[in-house]
MIBADO-159119 format. One record per residue (C-alpha): residue in three letters; x, y, z. Coordinates in steps of 0.05 Angstrom, whole numbers, padded with zeros to 5 digits, always signed. Last residue first. Example, Ala and Ser with C-alpha at 12.3 -4.5 7.8 and 13.67 -1.06 7.14 Angstrom:
BEGIN
SER+00273-00021+00143ALA+00246-00090+00156
//
This chain:
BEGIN
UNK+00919+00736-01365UNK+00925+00680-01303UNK+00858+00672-01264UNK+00819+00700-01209UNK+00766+00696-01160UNK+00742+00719-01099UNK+00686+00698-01061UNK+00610+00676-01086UNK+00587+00758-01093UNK+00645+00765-01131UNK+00714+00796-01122UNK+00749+00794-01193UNK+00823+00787-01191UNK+00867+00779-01255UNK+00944+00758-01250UNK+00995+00769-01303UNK+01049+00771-01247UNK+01050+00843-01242UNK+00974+00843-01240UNK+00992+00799-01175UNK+01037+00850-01142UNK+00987+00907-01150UNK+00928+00855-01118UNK+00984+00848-01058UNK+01000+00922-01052UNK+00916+00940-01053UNK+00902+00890-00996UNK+00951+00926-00956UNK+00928+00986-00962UNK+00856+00959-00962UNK+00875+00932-00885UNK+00794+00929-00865UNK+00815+00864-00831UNK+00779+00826-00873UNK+00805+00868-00934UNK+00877+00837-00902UNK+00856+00767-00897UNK+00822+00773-00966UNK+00889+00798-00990UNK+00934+00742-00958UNK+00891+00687-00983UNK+00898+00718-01059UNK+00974+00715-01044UNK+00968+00647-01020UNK+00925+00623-01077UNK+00984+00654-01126UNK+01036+00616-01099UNK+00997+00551-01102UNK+00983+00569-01171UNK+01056+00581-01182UNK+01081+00516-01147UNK+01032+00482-01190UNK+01047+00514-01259UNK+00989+00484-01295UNK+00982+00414-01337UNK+00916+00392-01326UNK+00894+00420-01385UNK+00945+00388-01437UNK+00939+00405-01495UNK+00943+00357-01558UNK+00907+00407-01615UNK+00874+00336-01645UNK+00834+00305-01587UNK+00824+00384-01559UNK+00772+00376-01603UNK+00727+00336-01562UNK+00753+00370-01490UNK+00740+00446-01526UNK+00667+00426-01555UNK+00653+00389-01489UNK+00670+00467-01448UNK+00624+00493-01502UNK+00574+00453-01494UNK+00566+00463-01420UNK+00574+00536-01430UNK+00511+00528-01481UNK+00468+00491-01440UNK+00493+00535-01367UNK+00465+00602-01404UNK+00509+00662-01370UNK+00551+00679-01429UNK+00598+00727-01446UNK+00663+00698-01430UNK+00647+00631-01457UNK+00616+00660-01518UNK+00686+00701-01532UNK+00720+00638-01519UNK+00677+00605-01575UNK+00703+00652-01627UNK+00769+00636-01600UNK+00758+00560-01617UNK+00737+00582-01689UNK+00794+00622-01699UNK+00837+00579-01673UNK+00816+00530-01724UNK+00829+00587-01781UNK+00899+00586-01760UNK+00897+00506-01762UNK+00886+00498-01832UNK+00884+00438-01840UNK+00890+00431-01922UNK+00820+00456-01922UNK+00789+00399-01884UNK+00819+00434-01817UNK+00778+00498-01826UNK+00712+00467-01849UNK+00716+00420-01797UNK+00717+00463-01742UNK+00661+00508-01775UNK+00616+00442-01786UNK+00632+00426-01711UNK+00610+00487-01689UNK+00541+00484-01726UNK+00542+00414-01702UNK+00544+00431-01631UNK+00491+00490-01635UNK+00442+00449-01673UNK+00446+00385-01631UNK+00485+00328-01616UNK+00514+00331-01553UNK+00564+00318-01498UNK+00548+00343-01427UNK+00589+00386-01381UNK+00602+00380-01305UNK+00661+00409-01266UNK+00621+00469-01246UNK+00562+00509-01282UNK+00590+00591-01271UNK+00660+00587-01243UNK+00679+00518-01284UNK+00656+00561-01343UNK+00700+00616-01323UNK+00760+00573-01314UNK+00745+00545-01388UNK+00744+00608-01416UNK+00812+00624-01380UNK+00846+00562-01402UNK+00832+00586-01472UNK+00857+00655-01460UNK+00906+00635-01429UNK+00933+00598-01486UNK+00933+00650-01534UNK+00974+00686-01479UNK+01028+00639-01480UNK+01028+00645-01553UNK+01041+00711-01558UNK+01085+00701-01502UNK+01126+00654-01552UNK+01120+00695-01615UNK+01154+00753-01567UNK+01209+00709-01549UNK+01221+00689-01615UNK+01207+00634-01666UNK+01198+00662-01731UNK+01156+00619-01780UNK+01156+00597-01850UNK+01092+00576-01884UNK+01067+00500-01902UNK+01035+00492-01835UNK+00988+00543-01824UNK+01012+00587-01766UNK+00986+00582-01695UNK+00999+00509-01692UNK+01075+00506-01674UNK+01059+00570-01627UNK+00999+00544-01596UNK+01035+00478-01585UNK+01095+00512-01550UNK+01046+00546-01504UNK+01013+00483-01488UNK+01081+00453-01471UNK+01110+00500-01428UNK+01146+00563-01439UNK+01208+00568-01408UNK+01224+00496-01383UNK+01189+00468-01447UNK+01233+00513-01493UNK+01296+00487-01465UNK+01277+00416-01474UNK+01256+00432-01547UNK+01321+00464-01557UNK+01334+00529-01591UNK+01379+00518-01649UNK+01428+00576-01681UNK+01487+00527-01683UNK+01485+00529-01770UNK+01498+00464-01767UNK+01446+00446-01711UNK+01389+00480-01755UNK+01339+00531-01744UNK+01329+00572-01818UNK+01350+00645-01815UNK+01319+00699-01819UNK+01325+00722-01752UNK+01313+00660-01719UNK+01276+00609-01764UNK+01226+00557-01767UNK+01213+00515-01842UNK+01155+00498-01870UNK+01121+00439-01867UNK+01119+00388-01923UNK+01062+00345-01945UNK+01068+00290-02006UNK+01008+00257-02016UNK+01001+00193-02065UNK+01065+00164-02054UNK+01105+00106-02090UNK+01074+00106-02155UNK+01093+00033-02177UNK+01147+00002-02219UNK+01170-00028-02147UNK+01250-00018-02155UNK+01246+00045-02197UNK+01189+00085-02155UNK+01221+00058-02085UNK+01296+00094-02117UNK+01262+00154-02153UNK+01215+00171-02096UNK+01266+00162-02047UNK+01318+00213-02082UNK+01262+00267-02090UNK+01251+00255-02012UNK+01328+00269-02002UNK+01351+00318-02044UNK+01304+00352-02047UNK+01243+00358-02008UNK+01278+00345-01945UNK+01280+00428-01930UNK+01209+00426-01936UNK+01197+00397-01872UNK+01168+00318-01869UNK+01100+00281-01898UNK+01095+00219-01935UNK+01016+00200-01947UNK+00979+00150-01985UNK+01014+00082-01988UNK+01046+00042-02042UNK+01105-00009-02049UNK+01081-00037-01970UNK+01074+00006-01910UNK+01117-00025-01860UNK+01168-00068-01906UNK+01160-00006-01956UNK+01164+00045-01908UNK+01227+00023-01875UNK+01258+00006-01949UNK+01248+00072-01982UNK+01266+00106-01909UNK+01338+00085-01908UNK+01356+00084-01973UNK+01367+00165-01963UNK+01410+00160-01919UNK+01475+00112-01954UNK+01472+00040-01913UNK+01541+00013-01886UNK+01602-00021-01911UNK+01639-00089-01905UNK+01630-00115-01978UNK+01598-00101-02040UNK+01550-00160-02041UNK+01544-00142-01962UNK+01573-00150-01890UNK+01556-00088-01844UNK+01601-00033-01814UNK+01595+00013-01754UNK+01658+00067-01772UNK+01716+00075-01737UNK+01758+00067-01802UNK+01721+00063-01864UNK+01671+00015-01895UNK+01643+00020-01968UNK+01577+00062-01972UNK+01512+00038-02002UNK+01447+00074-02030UNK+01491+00134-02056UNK+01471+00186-02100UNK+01484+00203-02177UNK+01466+00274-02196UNK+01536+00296-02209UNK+01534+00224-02264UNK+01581+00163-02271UNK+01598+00176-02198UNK+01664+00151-02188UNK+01696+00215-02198UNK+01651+00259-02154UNK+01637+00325-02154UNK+01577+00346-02121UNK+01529+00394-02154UNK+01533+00463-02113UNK+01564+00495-02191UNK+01491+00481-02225UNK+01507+00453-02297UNK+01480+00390-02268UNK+01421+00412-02229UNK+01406+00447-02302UNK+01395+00378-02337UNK+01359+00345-02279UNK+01308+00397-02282UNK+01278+00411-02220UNK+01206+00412-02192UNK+01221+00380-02132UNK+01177+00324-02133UNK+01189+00314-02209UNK+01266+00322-02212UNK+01281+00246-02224UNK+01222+00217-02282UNK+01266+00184-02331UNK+01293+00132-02270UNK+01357+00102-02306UNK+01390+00178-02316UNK+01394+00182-02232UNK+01430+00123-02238UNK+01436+00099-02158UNK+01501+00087-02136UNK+01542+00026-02095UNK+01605+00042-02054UNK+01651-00020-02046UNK+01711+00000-02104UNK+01646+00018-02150UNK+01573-00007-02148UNK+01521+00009-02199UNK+01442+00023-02193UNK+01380+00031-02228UNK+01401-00036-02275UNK+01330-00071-02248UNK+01385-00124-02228UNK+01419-00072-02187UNK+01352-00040-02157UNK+01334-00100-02126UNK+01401-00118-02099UNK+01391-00050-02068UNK+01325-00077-02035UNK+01356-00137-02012UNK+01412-00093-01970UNK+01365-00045-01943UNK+01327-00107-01920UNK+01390-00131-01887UNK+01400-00064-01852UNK+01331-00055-01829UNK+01350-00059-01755UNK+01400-00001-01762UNK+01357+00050-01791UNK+01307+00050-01734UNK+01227+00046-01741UNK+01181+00077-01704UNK+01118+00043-01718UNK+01044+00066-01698UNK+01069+00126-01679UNK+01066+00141-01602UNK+01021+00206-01591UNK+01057+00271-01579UNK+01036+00309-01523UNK+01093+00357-01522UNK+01116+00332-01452UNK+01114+00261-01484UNK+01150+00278-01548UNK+01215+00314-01513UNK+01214+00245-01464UNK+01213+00196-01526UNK+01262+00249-01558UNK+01301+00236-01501UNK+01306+00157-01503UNK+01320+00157-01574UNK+01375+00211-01551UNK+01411+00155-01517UNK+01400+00090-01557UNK+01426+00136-01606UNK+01486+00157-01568UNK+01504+00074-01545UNK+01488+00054-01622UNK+01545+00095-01647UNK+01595+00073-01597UNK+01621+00117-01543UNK+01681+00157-01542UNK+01648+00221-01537UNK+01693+00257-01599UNK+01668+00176-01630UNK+01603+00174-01618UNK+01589+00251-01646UNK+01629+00235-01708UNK+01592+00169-01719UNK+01518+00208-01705UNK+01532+00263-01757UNK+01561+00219-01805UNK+01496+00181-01796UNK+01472+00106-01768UNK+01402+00115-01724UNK+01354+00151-01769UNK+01295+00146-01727UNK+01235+00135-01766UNK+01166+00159-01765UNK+01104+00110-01779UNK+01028+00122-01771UNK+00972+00074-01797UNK+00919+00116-01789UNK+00837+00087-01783UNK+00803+00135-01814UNK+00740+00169-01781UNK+00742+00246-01786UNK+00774+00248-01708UNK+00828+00194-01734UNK+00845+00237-01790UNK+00850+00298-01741UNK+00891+00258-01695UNK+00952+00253-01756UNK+00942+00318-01771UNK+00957+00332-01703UNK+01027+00289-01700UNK+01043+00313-01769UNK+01044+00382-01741UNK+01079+00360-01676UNK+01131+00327-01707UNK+01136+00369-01761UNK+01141+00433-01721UNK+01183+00398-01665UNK+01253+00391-01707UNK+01256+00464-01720UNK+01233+00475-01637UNK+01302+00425-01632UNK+01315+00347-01619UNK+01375+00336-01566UNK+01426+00308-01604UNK+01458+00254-01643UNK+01395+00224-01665UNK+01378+00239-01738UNK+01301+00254-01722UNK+01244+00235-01762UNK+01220+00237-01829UNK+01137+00220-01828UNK+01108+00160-01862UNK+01029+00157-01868UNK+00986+00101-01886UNK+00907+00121-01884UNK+00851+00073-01874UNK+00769+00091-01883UNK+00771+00069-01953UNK+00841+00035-01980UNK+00891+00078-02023UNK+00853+00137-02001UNK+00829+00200-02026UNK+00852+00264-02008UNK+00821+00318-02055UNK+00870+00355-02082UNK+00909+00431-02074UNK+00959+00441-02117UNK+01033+00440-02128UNK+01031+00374-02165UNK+01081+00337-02127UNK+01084+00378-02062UNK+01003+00353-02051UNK+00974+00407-02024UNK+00918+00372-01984UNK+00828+00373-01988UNK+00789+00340-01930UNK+00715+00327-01956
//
């Protein structure tokens, strides 16, 4: 029985389904003017293993996550670079796509962009005019935050006090601070559409009410994204599908928390971001899906360069069980159903059904890392080494993906030594074993040969 925090009440429910066995889920994606940060990679990633675990327990997942794909952010880039708007997003569409794939993310079932929903953006405004939740003025079109008697709900915020609050926009044609827009009149070197209101283009948080809806329908079960989109922008979706449908939009809301450096949240305005790219050349992807995993989702987390060997080493130790497996049974390992594989299984899911929690998951695996080490019975190693492939379904690593030209390096070294304890050279042989410690290198001699792994 998988149990969620749902954002909307606060606690902790069990998830039940719109339709049995299927779950629809709509995750916030990138605003693509840039390469995507670690920030950016929690939810993706997160969401992206939640997503597998569903599938693991059974459902069939309906997975969407959008590209937003017209944004002040991306106009002001296009235009310092010269380019149009839809020339940088094609562009960094095409990198996240890489940034995903070297993370192991799987495709989403849809990933919808902004800019080919525009007429159904359009309609679904419309909507909301002759339901009198909106208003237009000089080409810019509102939604009437007083109209939809529930606004605040998601976000547990009083509308009253958000509009004594100083931050509150001000606005003159706004008939209310809280007011947002769904449409925005054209300006100069701007990507413009024709409309009721004239040339203008979508506001952002329209953007993914309509996507979902024409992908998902008026109602599905899951929305999921960081907790800094909580408000305003998921509150301001709920109010605008809620008021144009009459139906409860969402029936889980999920929200990761946020990543920071020193205290302070990653984020491309603030300039404090450490690139996904970056962090792949440094650390590789396992590493970085230790770290994004290693803490349960809804808490903040401080990415750092010790967080990141501490994940690094998490790995190995993983990797290492499975090396010494390999040493003791070979490539072969059989799949079963018995006492010992669903005892593990039951602890897996135990973990991951409580609003996955993946720290406890790890737990579990390194449980069965310690058995790996320990043991000399080829049944339960073999076992073991199917437990880690089955699961590994929803953690996303990628075994085969090792340093190459550092194994390589490494072989010659430990080729070097045994030439040199051949030769009785155990001077020799001693610099190159000190050398590989260095490197995080372990070398057992055995009676089969000598073997090692990284630490």
């Amino acid at each position: 029985m998988i149990r969620i925090t749902n954002t909307f009440t606060g606690k902790k429910e069990v998830f039940k389904t719109l339709t049995p066995n299927r779950v629809k889920m709509y995750v916030c994606g990138p605003t693509v003017y840039n390469l995507i940060h670690v920030g950016n990679a929690r939810a993706a990633v997160v969401f992206d293993s939640f997503r597998r675990y569903l599938e693991y327990r059974g459902y069939s997942v309906t997975y969407t996550q959008n590209f937003t794909d017209i944004d002040d952010k991306i106009i002001n880039t296009a235009n310092k670079d010269g380019i149009s708007s839809k020339a940088l997003s094609d562009r960094y569409i095409a990198e996240y796509f890489k940034d995903a794939c070297m993370l192991g993310i799987k495709p989403a079932t849809f990933h919808p962009r902004t800019t080919d929903f525009v007429k159904d953006i359009i309609n679904f405004i419309v909507d909301l005019e002759e339901k009198n939740f909106a208003y237009s003025k000089n080409g810019d079109v509102y939604f009437d935050v007083s109209a939809f008697k529930s606004y605040g709900a998601l976000s547990h915020r009083n509308p009253a006090d958000m509009r004594a609050g100083s931050r509150i926009e001000i606005n003159e044609l706004k008939d209310d601070p809280l007011d947002f827009t769904l449409w925005k009149a054209a300006k100069p070197d701007e990507p413009e559409w024709k409309s009721p209101w004239g040339e203008g283009r979508p506001g952002w948080h329209i953007e993914c009410s309509v996507m979902s809806s024409v992908l998902l329908g008026d109602s599905f079960d899951i929305h999921a994204g960081g907790t800094d989109l909580i408000f305003p922008h998921h509150e301001n979706e709920r109010a605008q599908s809620e008021a144009r449908s009459g139906k409860k939009w969402v029936s889980y809301w999920m929200h990761n928390g946020m990543i920071s450096i020193k205290e302070e949240k990653m984020s491309k305005s603030i300039g404090n971001i450490f690139n996904v790219r970056e962090a792949l050349k440094v650390y590789g992807p396992n590493a970085l899906r230790v770290y994004l995993l290693s803490k349960h989702y809804r808490s903040p987390i401080e990415f750092s360069s010790e967080r990141m060997e501490e994940a690094k080493a998490a790995y190995s130790r993983i990797t290492n069980a499975l090396y010494e497996i390999e040493r003791k049974i070979g490539n072969e390992f059989k799949v079963k159903k018995d006492a010992f594989t669903e005892e593990w299984r039951a602890h897996m899911m135990e973990a991951l059904d409580d609003d996955f929690n993946t720290p406890q998951a790890f737990s579990v695996i390194f449980e069965l890392v310690k058995k790996a080490l320990s043991s000399d019975k080829k049944e339960e190693l073999s076992q073991i080494k199917a437990l880690f492939f089955e699961w590994n379904y929803f953690l996303g690593f990628d075994f085969s993906k090792t340093e190459k030209s550092a194994d390589e390096f490494v072989e010659q070294l430990v080729n070097l030594r045994n030439d040199a304890r051949a030769r009785k050279d155990y001077a020799q042989s001693d610099k190159i074993r000190d050398t590989l410690q260095k490197l995080g290198v372990e070398i057992r001699d055995l009676s089969d040969g000598t073997h090692w792994r990284w630490n």
